[in-house]
N, C-alpha and C positions, 0 to 999 in steps of 0.2 A: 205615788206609786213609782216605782221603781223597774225595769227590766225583771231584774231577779226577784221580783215580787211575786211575777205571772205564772210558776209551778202555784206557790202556797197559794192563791186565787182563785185559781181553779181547783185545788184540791177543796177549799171552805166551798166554795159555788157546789161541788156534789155532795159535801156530806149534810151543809146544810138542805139542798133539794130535799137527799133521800130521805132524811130527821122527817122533813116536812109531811110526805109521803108515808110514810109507816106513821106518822101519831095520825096521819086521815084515810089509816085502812086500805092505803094504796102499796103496787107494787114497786119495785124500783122501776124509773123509765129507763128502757137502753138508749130512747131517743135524746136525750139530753144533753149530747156534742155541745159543746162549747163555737165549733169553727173555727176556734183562732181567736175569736172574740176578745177574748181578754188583748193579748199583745193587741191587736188592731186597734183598738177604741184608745189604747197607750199612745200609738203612735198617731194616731189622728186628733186625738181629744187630752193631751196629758194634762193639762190644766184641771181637766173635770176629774181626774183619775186618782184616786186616792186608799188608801188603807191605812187600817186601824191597827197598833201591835201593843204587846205588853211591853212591861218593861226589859223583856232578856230578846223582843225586837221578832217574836212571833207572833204571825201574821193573824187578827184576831174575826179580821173582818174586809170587804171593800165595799167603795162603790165607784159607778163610771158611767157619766153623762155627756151626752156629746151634742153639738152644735150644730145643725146642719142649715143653713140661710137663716130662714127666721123661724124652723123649729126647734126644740130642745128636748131631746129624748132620755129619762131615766132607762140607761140601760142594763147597769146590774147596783144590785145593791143586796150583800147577801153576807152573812156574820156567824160563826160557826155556831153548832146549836151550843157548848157548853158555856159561851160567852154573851149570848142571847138575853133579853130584860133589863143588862147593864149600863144599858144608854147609849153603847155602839153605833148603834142602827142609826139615833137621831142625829147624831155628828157627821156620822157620813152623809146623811141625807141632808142636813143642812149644806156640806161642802159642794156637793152637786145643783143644790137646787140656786147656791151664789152663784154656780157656774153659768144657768142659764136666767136669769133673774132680767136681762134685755132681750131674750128671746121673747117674741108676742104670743106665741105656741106652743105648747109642751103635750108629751103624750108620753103616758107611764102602764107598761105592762106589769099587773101585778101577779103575784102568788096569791094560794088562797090561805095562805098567813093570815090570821084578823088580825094580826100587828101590824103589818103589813099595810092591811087595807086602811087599817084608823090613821095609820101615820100619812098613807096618801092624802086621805080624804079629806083632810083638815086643811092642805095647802089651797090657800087662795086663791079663788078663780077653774080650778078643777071640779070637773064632773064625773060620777065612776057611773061605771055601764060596767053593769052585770052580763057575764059571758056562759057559755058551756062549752066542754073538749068535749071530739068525738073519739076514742079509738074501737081498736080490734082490726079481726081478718076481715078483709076487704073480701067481698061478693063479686070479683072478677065477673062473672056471666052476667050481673048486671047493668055494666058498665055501658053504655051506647056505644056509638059509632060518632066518631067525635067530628067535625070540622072545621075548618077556617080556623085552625090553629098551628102553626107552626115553631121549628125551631130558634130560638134567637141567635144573634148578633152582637157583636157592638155597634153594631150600627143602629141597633137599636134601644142602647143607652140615655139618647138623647130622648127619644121619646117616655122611654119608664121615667126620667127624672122629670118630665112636665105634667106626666102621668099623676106621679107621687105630689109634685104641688099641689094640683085639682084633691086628689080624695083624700092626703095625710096632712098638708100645709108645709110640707118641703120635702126637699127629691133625696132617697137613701145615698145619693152617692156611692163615697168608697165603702160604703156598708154592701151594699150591693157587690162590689167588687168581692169584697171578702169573701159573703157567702157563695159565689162563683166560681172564688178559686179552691174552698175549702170542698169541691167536687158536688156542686148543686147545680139544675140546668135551668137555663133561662128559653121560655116557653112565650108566645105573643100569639094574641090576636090580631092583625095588623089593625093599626088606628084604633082599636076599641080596649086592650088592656093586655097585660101580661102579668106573667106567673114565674115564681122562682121554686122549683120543685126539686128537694131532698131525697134521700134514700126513702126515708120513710114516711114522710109527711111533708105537705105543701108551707112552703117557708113563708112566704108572700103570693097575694092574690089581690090584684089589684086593677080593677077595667072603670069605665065610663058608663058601662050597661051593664043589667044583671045576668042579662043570655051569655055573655061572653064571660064574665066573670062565671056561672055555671061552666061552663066547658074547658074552663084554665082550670078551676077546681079538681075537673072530671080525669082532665088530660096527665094533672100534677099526679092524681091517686093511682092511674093508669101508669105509670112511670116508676113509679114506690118498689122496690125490691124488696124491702123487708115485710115478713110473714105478718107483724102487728103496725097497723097505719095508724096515723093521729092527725086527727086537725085542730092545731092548738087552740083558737078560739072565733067563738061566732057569737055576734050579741043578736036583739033582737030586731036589729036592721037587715041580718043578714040570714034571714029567713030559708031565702036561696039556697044557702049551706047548707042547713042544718035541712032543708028537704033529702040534698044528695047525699049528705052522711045517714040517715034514716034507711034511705033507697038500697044504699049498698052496705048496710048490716052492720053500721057503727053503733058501739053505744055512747048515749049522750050524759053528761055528768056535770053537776058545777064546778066554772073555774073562778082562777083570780080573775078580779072583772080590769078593763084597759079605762086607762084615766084620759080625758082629753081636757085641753084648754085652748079654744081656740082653732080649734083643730076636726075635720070634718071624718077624724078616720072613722069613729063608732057608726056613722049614720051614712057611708058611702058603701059602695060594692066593694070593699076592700078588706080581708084578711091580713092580720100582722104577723110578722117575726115577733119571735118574746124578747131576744134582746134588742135588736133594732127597729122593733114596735112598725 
């Protein structure tokens, strides 16, 4: 991948989403921001950063995987829908998956593509954990009275990245940063976990207990500006969640499920980002 790749990237990343979304009856999401994503994972990860073109050098497909200590995260891998069945997907996903192949760790948010899921699910050593999204209008009046949460720092950077060892097997780093600077707030319980909270849905949720992990949740949705919230996913560790999306008048749906290898995320108090998982 290329700089001047990062328009046409992003352009295939939405058309393929909304393809995906209209054949499963869904509407388009407005949540779907990128963040920068694309350039970032370039400049952090270009080795894992790759795209697919025809022959007149249009852009057919990407994908982009990145390194972070000893984990490896698929973080995009998405191929326009007309180009789709022709083997794209598998070549990208091999290039990413050599990328991380000394990583001891890997962790893959999927789509609910059954392409998608069959071509994870087959990579050695992965386990899929089935998930569910919450959205809709958020029930404001039901929301508690929250405490022992506060605004972040960077001073509290140190902590979220020893945080992210314990419950994902390595710390988001400049993934983190990204999503911070792309106007996301960083939210802490002190010593017990923290939260990265979006316009409209909580990006990351990640604590050491579930009471605190409840109230980064609570605190992230309470934060949300936008009239439709989303929690992008919650398997069945995180029970926690899926009581406060219930509570506050989300409805629950199946997603693509999160792949772990090695990797404590599906069974910790911790919600993912889709693309930096």
């Amino acid at each position: 991948m290329a700089e001047s790749d990062v328009g046409a990237c992003d352009d295939v990343f939405h058309r393929s989403l909304s393809a995906l979304r209209a054949k499963l009856s869904l509407p388009p999401d407005p949540g779907s921001a990128l963040f920068g994503a694309t350039a970032h994972l370039l400049r952090t990860d270009q080795e894992g950063s790759w795209v697919a073109v025809d022959e007149h050098g249009t852009v057919l497909g990407f994908g982009q995987a990145a390194r972070r200590e000893n984990l490896w995260v698929l973080a995009h891998l998405f191929v326009a829908p007309a180009a789709q069945g022709g083997g794209v997907g598998r070549l990208l996903l091999r290039q990413a998956c050599e990328y991380g192949a000394r990583a001891p760790a890997g962790l893959i948010a999927s789509t609910p593509d059954p392409r998608a899921i069959a071509a994870y699910g087959r990579l050695a050593g992965f386990a899929l954990h089935p998930v569910l999204t919450a959205s809709g209008r958020l029930a404001r009046s039901r929301l508690p009275r929250i405490s022992g949460v506060r605004e972040g720092t960077t001073g509290d950077l140190d902590f979220a990245a020893d945080l992210d060892r314990a419950v994902r097997g390595g710390p988001h780093g400049p993934d983190l940063d990204c999503l911070l600077g792309g106007g996301a707030r960083l939210v802490v319980a002190p010593d017990r976990g923290y939260a990265v909270a979006g316009d409209g849905r909580p990006l990351v949720v990640a604590a050491l207990d579930e009471e605190a992990a409840v109230a980064l949740l609570q605190e992230s949705l309470a934060r949300s500006t936008d009239e439709e919230v989303r929690i992008k996913r919650m398997g069945a560790a995180q029970q926690w969640g899926l009581r406060v999306a219930i509570e506050l008048g989300l409805e629950l749906r199946p997603w693509g499920p999160l792949l772990t290898r090695a990797s404590p995320a599906a069974t910790s108090a911790y919600l993912p980002d889709s693309a930096f998982c």
